[in-house]
Structures are given as structure tokens and as C-alpha cells.
N, CA, C and O of each residue as an XYZ file, in Angstrom:
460
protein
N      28.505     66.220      6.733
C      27.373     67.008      6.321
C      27.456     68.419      6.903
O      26.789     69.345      6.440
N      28.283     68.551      7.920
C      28.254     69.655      8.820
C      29.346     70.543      7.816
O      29.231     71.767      7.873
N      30.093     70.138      7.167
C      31.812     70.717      6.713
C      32.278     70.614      7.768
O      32.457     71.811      7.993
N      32.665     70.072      8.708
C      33.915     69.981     10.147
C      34.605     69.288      9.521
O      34.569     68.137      9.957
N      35.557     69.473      8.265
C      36.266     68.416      8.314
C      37.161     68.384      8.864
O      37.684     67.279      8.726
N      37.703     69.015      9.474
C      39.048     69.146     10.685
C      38.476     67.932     11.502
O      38.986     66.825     11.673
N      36.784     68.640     12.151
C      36.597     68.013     13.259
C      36.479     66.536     12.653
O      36.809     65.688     13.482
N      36.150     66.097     11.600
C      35.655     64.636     11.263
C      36.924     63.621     11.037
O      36.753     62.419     10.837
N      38.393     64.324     11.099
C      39.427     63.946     11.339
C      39.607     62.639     12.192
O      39.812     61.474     11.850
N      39.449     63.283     13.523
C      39.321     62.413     14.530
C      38.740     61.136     14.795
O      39.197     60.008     14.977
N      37.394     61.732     14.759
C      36.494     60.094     14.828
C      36.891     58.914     13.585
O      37.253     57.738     13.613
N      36.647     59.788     12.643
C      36.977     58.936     10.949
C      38.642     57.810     11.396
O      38.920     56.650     11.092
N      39.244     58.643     12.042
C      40.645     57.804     12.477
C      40.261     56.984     13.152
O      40.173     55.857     12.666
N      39.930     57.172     14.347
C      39.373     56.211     15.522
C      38.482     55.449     14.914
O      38.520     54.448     15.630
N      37.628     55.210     14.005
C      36.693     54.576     13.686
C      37.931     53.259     13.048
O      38.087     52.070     13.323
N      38.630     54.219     12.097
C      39.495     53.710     11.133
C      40.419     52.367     12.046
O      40.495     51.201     11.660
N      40.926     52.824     13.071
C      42.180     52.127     14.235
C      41.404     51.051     14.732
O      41.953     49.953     14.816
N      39.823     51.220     15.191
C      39.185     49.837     15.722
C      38.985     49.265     14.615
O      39.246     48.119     14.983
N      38.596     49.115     13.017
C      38.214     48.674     12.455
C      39.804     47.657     12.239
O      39.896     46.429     12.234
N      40.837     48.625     12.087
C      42.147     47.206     11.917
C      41.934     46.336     13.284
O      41.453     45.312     12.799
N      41.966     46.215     14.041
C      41.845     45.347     15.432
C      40.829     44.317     14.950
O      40.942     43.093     14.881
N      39.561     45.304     14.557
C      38.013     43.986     14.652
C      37.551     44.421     13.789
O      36.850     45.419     13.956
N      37.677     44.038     12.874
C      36.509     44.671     11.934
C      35.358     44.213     11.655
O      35.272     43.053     11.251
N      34.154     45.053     11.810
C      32.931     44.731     11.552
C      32.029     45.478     10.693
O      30.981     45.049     10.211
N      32.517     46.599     10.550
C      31.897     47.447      9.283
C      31.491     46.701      7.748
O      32.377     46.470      6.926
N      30.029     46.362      7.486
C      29.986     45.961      6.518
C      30.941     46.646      5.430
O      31.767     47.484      5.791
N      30.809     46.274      4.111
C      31.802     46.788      2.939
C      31.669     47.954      2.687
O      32.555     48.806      2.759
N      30.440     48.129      2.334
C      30.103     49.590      1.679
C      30.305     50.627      2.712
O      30.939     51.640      2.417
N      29.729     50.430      4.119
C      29.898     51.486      5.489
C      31.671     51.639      5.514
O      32.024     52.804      5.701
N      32.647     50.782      5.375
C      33.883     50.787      5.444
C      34.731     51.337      4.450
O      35.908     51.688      4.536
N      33.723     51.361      3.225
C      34.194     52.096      2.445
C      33.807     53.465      2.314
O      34.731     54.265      2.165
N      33.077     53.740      2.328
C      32.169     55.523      3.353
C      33.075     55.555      4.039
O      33.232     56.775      3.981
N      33.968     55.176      4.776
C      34.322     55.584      6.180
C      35.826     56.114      5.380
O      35.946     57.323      5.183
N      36.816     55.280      4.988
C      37.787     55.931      4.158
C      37.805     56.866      3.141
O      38.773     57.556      2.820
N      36.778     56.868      2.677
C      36.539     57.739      1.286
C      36.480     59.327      2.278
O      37.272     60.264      2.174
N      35.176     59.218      3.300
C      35.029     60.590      4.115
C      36.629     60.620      4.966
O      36.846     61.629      5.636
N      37.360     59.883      4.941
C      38.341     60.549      6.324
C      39.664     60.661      5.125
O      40.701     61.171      5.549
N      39.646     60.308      3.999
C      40.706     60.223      3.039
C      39.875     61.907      2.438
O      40.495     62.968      2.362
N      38.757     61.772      2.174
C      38.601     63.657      1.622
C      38.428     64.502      2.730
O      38.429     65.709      2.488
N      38.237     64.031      4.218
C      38.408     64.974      5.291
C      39.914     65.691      5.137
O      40.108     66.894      5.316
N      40.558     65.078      4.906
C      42.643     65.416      5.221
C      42.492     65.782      4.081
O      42.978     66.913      4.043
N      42.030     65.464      2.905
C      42.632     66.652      1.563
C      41.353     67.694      1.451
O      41.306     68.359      0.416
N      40.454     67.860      2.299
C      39.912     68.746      1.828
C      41.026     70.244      3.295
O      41.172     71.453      3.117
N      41.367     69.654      4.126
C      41.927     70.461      5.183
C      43.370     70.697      4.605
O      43.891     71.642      5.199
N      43.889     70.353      3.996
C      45.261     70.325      2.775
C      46.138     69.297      2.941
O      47.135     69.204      2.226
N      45.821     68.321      4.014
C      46.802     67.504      3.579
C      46.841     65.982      2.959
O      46.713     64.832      3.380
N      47.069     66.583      1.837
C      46.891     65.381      0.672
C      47.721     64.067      0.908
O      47.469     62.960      0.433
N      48.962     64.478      1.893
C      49.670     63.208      1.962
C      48.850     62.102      3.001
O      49.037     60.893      2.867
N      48.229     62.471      3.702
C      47.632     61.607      4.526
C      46.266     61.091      4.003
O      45.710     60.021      4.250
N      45.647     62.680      2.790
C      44.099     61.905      2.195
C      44.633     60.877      1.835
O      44.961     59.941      2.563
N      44.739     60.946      0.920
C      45.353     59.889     -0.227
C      46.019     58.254      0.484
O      45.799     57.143      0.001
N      46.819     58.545      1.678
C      47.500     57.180      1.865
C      47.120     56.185      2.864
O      47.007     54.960      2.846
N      46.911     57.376      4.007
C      46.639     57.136      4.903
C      45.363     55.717      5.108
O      45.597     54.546      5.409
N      43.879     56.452      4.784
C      43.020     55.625      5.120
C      42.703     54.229      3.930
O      42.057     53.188      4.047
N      43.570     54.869      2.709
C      43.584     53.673      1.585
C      44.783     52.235      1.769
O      44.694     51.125      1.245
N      45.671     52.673      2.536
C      46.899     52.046      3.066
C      46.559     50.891      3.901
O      47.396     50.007      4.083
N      45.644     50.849      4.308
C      45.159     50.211      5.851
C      44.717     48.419      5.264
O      44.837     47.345      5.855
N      44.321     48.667      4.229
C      43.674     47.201      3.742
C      43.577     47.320      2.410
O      42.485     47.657      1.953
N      44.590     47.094      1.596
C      44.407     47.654      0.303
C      43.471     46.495     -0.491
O      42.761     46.751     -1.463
N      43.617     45.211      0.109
C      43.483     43.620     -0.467
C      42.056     43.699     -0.208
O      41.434     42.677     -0.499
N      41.100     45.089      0.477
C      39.735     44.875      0.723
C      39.121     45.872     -0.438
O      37.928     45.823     -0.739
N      39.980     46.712     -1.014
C      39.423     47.580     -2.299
C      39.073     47.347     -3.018
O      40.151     47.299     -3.611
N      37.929     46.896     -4.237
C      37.788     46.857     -5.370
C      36.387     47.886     -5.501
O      35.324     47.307     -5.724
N      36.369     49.552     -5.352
C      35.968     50.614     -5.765
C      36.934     51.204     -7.036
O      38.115     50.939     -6.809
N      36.794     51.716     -7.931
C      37.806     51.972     -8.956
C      37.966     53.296     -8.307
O      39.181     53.318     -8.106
N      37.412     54.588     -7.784
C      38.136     55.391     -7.103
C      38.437     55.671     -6.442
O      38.806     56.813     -6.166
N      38.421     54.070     -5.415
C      39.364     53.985     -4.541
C      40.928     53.391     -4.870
O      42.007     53.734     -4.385
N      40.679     52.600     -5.655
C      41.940     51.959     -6.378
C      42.833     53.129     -7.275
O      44.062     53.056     -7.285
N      42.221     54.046     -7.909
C      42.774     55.192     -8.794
C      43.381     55.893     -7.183
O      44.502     55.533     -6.823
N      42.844     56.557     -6.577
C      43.492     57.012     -5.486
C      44.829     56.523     -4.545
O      45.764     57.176     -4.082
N      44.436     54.846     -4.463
C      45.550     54.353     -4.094
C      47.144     54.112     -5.239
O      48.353     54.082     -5.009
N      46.475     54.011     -6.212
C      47.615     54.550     -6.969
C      48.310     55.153     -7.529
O      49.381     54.811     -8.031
N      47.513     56.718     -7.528
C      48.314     58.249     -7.177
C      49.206     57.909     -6.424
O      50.379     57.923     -6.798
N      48.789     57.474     -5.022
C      49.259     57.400     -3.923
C      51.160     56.639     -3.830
O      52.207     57.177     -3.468
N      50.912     55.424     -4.270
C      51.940     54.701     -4.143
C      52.772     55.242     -5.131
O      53.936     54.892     -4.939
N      52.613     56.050     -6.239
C      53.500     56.619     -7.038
C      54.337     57.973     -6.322
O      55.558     58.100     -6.404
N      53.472     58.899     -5.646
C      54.068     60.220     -4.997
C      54.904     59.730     -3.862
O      55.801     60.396     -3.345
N      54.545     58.494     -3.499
C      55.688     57.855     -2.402
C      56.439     57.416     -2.861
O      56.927     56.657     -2.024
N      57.074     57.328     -3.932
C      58.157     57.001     -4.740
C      58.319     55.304     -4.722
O      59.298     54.568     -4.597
N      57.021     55.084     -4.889
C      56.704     53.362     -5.159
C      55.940     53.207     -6.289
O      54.854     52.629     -6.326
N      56.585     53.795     -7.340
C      55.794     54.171     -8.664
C      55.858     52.025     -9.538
O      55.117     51.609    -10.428
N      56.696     51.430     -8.997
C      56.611     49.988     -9.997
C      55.199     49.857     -9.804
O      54.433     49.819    -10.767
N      54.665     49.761     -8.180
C      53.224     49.253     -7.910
C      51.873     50.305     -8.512
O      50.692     50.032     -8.728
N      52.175     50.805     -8.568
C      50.892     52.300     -9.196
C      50.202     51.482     -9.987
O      49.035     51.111     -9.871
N      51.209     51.156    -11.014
C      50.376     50.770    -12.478
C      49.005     48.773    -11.891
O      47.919     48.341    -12.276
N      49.880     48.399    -11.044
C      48.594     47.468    -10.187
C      47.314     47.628    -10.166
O      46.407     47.001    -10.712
N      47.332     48.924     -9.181
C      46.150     49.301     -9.024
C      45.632     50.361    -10.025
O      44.807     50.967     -9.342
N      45.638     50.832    -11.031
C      45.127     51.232    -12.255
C      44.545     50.254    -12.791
O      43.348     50.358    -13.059
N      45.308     48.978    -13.097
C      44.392     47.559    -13.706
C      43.762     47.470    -12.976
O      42.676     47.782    -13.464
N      43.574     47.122    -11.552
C      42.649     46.621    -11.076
C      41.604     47.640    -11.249
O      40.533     47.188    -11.655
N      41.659     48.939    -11.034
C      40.197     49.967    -11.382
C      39.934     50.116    -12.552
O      39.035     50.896    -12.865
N      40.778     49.280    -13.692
C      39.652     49.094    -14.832
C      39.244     47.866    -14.343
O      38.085     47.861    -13.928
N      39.992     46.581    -14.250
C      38.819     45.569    -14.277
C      37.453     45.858    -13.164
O      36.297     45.561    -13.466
N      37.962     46.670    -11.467
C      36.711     46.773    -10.922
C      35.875     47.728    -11.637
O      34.838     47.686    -10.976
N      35.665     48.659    -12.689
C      35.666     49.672    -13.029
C      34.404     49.866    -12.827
O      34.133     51.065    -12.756
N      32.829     48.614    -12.610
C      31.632     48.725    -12.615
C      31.223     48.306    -11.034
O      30.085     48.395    -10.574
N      32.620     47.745    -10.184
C      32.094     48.402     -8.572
C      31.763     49.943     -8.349
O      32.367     50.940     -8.744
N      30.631     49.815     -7.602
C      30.616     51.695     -7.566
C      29.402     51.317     -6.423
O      28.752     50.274     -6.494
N      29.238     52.198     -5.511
C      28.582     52.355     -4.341
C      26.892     52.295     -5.484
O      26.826     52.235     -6.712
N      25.492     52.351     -4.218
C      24.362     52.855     -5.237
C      24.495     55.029     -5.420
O      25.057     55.783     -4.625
N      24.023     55.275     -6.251
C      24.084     55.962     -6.795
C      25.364     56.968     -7.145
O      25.213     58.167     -7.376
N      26.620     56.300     -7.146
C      27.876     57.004     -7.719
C      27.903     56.564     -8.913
O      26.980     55.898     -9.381
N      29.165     56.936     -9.684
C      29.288     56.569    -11.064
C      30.759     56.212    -10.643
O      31.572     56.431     -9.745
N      30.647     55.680    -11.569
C      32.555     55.124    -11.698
C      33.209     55.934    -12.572
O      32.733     56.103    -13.694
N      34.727     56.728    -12.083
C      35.253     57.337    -12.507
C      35.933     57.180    -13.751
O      36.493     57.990    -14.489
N      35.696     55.561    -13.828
C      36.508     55.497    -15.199
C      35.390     55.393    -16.225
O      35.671     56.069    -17.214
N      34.442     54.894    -16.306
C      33.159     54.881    -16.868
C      33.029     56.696    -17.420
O      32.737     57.195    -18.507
N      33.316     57.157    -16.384
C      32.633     58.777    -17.080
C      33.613     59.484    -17.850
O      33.345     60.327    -18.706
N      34.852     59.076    -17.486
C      35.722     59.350    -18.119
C      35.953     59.078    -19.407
O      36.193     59.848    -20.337
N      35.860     57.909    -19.378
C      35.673     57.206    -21.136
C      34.361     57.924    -21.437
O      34.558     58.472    -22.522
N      33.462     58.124    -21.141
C      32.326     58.649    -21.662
C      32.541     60.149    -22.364
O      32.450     60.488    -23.544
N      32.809     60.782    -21.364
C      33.654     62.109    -21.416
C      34.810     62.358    -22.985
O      34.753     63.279    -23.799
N      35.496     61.509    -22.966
C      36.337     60.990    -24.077
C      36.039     61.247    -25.423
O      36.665     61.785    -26.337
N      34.518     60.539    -25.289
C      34.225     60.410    -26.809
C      33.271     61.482    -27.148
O      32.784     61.675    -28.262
N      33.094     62.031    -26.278
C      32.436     63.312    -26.777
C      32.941     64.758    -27.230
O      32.130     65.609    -27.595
């Protein structure tokens, strides 16, 4: 809320490192927590770490579709392009997970489409 995203780097990691050990972050707080420390690093420029880094960690706990679209940018620019197309299916079938008040990216997109 502040824009520190340099500074929100840090904690967002550390939050990120105890949560592999123990995790207790309900779903949705855990998913806030990657989404802010995955757009902290690409909003500061580095996209290789938004993108992989905090989506990398538990991929088998994702079913957000733009978190899943993200993770499979991801595995393609790492030159693990067989798996990409995975997680694309899976963010259409999750395509109507979506936090309360977000929209789903693929939802608006198709919407977008036909207009």
C-alpha cells in the first residue's frame, strides 16, 4: 500500500521461506502473499524472479487462473515450454477460482473477445 516494493521484497520472502517449513497461512492469505511478492520483483524489474520465484514454491497448491497463467509464462521462458501448456488447462478449468472481488483473467478476456 505504501509502493516499497523493493522494501516488501524482503518480508514477502521471509514470510514465503517459513511458510515452506510450516505452513499455516490460510489459502487465500497465501495466495496474497505470492501474488504481492511475485508483483513486488516485477514491479522493481525483475521479472525472472516475479514470475518463478514465489509461484515455484507449491505449484500443486494453485488453482487461481492468474496464478496458473503466470506459472506458465513462467515454465516456458525457462525453457520448460512441454509443461506450460499444463498449467494453461488447468486456468481454464480453475478459470471461476478468483479471490472476492477480482475477476478472472480468462473470464474477461473471453468477454473482451466478443466485443
Amino acid at each position: 500500500m505504501q509502493r516499497d516494493y523493493n522494501g516488501a521484497i524482503g518480508p514477502y520472502s521471509q514470510a514465503l521461506e517459513l511458510e515452506k517449513v510450516n505452513p499455516k497461512l490460510e489459502k487465500s492469505l497465501w495466495y496474497v502473499m505470492i501474488d504481492n511478492l511475485g508483483m513486488s520483483y516485477g514491479i522493481t524489474g525483475d521479472l525472472q524472479k516475479g514470475q518463478g520465484k514465489p509461484l515455484t514454491t507449491a505449484p500443486a497448491r494453485i488453482d487461481l487462473p492468474h496464478l496458473l497463467l503466470q506459472l506458465g509464462v513462467h515454465v516456458r521462458r525457462d525453457g520448460q515450454g512441454h509443461g506450460s501448456g499444463d498449467y494453461l488447462k488447468k486456468a481454464f478449468e480453475y478459470k471461476a477460482n478468483v479471490l472476492p472481488g477480482e475477476d478472472s483473467p480468462i473470464r474477461a478476456r473471453t468477454k473482451a473477445s466478443r466485443n
